[in-house]
N, C-alpha and C positions, 0 to 999 in steps of 0.2 A: 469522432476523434478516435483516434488506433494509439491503444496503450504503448505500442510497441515503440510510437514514436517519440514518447516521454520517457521510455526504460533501454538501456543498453546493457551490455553483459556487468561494465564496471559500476552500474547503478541497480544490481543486485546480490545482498546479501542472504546466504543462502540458508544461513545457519546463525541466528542470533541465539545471545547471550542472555538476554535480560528477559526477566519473567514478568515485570511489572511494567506499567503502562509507561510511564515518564521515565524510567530508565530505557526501555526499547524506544523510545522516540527521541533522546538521546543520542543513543546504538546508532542509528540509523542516520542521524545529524552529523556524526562523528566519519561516518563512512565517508558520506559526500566530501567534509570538509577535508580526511585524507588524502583524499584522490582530488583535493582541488578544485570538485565542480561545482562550487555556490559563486565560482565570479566574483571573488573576491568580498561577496556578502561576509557580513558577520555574524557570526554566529550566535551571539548572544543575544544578537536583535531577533533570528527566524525561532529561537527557542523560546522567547518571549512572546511571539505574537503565535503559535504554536502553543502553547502553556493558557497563554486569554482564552484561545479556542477550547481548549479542549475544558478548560473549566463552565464552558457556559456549555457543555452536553459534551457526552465520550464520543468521540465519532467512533466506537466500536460498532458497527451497524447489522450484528446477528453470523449467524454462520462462521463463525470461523472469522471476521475479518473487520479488519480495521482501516479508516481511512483517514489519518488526519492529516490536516490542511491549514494553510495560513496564505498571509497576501504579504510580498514585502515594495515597500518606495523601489528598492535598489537593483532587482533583478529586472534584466530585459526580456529572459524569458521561462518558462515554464521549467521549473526541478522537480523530477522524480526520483523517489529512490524505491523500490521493493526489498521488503524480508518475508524470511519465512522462519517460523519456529516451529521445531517437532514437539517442545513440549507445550508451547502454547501460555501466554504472556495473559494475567487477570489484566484487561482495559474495561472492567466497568462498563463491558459492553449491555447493549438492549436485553440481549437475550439470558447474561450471564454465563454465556459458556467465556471459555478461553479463546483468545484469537492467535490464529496460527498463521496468518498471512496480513503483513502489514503494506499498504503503500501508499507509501506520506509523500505529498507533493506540496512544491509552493509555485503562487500562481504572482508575477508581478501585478501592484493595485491597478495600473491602466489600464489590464487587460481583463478584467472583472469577470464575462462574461467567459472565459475559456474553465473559469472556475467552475460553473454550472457545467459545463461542458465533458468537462475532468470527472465529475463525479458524476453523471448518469454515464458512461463510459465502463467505469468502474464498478460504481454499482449492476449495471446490466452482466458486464462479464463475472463479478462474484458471484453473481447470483446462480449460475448454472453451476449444480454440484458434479458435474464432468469436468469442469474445466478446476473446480477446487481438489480434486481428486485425481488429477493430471498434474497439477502444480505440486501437491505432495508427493506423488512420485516420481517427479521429475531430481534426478543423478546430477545437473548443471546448470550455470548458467546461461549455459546456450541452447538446452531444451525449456528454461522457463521464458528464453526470448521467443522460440517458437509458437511456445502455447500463446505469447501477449500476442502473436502477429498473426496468429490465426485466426478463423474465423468460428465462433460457438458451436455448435450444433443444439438444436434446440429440442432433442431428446436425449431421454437419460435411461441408461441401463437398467435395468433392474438389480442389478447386481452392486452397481455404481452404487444407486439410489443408497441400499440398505447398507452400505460399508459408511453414508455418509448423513443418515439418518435424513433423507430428504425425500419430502413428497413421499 
């Protein structure tokens, strides 16, 4: 599965607000639901089944990054949204750092299996501190579309590495 085709420029937030975990996932609730792409979901149902999740473990999953997730009855298909924060939002992640890249997806409940799907995806792509250090300096939303559509490279700088304290 290609992140690219869960994320479009108006389902990227470049510059969040909130530092705290339940206020940025929120933030990021509030985006889609301005620009109208939850399909007429409701929003207080994907915050609550978002809110179950995230209390039974942080999906803050180390590095910099965060991925929380929910199922809803209602949607027919897959919502994504990405943020990014420069100063980086406490989620009670694994690791205890800050998360500075968040993307919360909801997956409709029939389609179960594209959830598994969504998140080795995502997790694969966090995972290469090139691509986390590309997304920070990335200027737009239209270079964070590039980097979701591209493909990893599965070395890292040496230089990269040590700006992003990896490997």
């Amino acid at each position: 599965m290609k992140l690219a085709s869960l994320i479009s420029k108006e389902r990227i937030l470049l510059s969040m607000d909130s530092n705290e975990r339940w206020p940025a996932i929120e933030e990021l609730i509030n985006h889609l639901a301005a620009r109208d792409l939850l399909g007429g979901e409701n929003c207080e149902d994907i915050l609550a089944s978002l809110h179950l999740r995230e209390e039974q473990t942080s999906t803050g999953i180390g590095s910099g990054v965060a991925i929380p997730h929910a199922f809803s009855e209602k949607l027919t298909d897959v919502i994504a949204v990405f943020g990014r924060s420069e100063t980086g939002i406490n989620f009670d992640a694994i690791d205890n750092a800050p998360v500075k890249f968040i993307l919360l997806f909801i997956v409709p409940k029939k389609d179960y299996h594209l959830h598994l799907q969504a998140l080795s995806a995502i997790a694969k792509m966090f995972n290469n501190c090139e691509i986390r250090q590309n997304l920070s300096d990335a200027t737009d939303a239209a270079e964070i579309l590039e980097i979701f559509s591209s493909t990893p490279s599965r070395t890292h700088s040496n230089h990269i590495s040590q700006r992003l304290d990896c490997d």
